[in-house]
VMD Tcl script that draws the C-alpha trace (Angstrom):
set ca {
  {-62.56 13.18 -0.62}
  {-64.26 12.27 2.43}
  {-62.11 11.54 5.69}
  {-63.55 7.83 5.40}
  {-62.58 7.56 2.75}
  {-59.21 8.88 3.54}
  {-59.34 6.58 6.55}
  {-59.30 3.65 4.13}
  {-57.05 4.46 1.96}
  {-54.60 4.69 4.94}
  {-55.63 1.32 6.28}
  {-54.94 -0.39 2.95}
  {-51.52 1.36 2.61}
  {-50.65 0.35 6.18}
  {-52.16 -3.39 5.08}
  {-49.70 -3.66 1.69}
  {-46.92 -2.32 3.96}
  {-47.18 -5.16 6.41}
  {-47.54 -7.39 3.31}
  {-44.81 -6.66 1.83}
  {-42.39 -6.64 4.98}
  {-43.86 -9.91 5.78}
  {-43.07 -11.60 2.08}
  {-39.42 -9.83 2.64}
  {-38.78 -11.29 5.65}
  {-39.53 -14.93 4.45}
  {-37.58 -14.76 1.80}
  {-34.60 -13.62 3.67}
  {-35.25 -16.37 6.62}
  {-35.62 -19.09 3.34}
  {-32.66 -17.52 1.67}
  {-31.01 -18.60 4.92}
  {-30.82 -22.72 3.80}
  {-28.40 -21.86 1.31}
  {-24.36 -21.32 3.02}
  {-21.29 -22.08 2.04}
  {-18.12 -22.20 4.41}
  {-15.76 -20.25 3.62}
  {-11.91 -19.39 5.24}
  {-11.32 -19.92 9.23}
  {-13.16 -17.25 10.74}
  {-15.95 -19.94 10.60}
  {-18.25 -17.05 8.60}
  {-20.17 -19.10 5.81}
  {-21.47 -17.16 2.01}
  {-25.30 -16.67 2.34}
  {-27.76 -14.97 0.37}
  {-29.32 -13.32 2.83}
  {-27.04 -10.93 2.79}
  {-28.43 -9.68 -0.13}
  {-31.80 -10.43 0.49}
  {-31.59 -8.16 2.95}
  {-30.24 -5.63 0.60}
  {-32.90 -6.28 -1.83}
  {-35.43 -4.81 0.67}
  {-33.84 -1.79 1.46}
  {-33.49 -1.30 -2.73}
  {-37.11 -2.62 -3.38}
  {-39.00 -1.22 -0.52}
  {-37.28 1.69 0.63}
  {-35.34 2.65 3.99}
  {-38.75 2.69 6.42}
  {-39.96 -0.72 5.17}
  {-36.30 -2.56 4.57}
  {-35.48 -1.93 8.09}
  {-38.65 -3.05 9.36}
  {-37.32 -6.29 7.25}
  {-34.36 -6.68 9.04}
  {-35.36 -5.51 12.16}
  {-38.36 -8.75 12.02}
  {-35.56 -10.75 10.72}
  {-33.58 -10.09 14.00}
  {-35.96 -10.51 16.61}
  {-37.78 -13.30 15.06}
  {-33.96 -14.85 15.63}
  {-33.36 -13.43 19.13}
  {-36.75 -15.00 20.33}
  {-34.87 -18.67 19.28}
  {-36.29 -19.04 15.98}
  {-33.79 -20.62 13.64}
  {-34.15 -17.98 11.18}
  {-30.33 -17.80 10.46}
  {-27.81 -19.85 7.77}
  {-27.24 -23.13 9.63}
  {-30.56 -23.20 11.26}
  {-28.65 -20.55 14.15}
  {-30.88 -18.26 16.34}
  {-29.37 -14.89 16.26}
  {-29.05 -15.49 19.74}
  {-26.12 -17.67 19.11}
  {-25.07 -15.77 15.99}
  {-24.84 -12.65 18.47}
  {-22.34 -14.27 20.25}
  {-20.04 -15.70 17.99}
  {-17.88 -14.20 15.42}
  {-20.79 -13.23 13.21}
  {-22.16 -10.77 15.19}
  {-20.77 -7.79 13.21}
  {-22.49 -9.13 9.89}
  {-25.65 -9.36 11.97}
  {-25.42 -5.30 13.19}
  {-24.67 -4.18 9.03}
  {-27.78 -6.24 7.98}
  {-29.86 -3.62 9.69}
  {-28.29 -0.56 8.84}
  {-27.53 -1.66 5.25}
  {-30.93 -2.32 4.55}
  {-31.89 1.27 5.76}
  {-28.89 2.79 3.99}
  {-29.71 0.73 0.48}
  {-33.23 2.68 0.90}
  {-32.33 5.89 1.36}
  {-29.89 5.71 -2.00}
  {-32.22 3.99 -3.80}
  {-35.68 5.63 -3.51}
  {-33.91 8.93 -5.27}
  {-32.76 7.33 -8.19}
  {-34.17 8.66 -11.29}
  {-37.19 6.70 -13.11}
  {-35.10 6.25 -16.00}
  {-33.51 3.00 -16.52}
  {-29.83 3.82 -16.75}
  {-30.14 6.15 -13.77}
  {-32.20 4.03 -11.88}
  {-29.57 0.94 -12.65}
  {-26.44 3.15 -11.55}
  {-28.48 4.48 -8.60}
  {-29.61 0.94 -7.33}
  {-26.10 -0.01 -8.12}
  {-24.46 2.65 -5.93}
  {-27.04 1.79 -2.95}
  {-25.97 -2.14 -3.45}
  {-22.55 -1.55 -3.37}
  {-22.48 0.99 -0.27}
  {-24.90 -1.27 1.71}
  {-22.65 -4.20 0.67}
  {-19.32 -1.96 2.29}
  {-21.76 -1.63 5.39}
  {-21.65 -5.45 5.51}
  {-18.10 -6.16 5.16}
  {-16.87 -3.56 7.68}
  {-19.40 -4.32 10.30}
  {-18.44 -7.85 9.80}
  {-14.68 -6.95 10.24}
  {-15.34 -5.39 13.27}
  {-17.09 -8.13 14.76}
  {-14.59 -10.29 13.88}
  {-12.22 -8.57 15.64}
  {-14.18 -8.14 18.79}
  {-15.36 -11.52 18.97}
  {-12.60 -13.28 17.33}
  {-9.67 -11.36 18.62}
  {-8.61 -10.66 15.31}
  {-6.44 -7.69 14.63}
  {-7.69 -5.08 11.57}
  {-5.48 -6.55 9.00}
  {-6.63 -10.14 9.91}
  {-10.04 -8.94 9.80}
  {-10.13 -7.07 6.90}
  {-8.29 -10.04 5.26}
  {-11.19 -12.50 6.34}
  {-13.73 -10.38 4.31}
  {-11.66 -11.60 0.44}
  {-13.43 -14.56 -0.26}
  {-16.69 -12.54 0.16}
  {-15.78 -9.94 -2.50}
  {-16.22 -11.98 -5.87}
  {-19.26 -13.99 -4.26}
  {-20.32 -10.24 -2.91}
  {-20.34 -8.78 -6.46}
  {-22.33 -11.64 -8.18}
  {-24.96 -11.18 -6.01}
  {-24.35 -7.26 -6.39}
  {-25.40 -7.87 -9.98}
  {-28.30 -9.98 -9.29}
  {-30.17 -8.04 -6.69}
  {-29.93 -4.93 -8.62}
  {-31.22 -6.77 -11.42}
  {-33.98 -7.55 -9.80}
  {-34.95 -4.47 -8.04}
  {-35.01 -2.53 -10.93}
  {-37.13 -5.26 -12.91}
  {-39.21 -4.82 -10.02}
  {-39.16 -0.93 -9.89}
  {-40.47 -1.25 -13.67}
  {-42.88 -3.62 -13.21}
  {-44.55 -1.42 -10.03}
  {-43.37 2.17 -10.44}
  {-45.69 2.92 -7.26}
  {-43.40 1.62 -5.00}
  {-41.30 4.62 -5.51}
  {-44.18 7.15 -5.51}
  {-45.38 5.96 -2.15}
  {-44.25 8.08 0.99}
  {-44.76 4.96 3.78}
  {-41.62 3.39 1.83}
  {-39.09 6.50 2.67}
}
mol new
graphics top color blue
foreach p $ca { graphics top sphere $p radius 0.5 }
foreach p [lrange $ca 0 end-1] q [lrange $ca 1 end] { graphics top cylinder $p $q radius 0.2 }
display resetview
């Protein structure tokens, strides 16, 4: 092969990258119309949540951070990219700030389980389901603490305030992972392609 060639090749990888983080990142800021409030720590069920889980499972750790990293600053430059039509500015100073913290490391953690699952489909289902469930945990405690730095909310309060997320928390558990391996079967080169780790 020919270094042009090469040079190409890189460019077009770089291009789908961008892509991809791109189409992420709209669906999580679109996935941010739909909330529900829920309990008095004023902290409403989203889906972006697990949109931005999704990334990390679909795209890797490299690329789903670059998702919610986008996410983030396309909110702290006053777009109203969060649930409620909130800027993260204002989300960062108000009791959801934790939540806001887990989105990025979850997303980078929910990559790095998932791109080693195995290609099969039970392994890659358990393995997608391990990543969901840890990045989820990254979530909920990050939230907590939040909570009780910007609430004033002791750890048993806070840790309390995360129940009514749990059953909502599980059903979209199930969903995303459904997807993401759908997806992982439909493009096995997402898996195969080093930019994504």
């Amino acid at each position: 092969m020919t270094k042009t060639s090469d040079r190409a090749r890189s460019s077009l990888s770089r291009t789908t990258d961008v892509a991809y983080i791109a189409v992420f990142t709209a669906v999580v800021i679109i996935l941010g119309f739909v909330a529900i409030p829920v309990g008095t720590a004023g902290v409403p069920i989203v889906l972006q949540n697990a949109a931005i889980i999704l990334a990390g499972l679909v795209l890797g750790a490299r690329r789903g951070l670059f998702v919610s990293i986008l996410f983030l600053l396309l909110g702290l430059i006053g777009l109203p990219v969060l649930s409620g039509g909130r800027s993260a500015l204002a989300a960062l100073a108000g009791p959801t700030a934790g939540y806001l913290v887990g989105y990025v490391l979850s997303s980078w953690i929910a990559g790095l389980i998932a791109y080693r699952s195995p290609r099969g489909k039970a392994g890659m289902t358990a393995t997608l389901t391990l990543a969901g469930l840890v990045a989820t945990i990254v979530q909920l405690i990050f939230g907590a603490l939040g909570l009780m730095l910007r609430s004033g909310l002791d750890a048993g309060a806070a840790a309390a305030a995360q129940v009514p997320f749990l059953l909502p928390g599980a059903a979209k558990l199930f969903i995303i992972v459904a997807i993401a391996v759908a997806v992982h079967a439909a493009f096995p080169e997402l898996k195969g392609r080093r930019a994504a780790r």
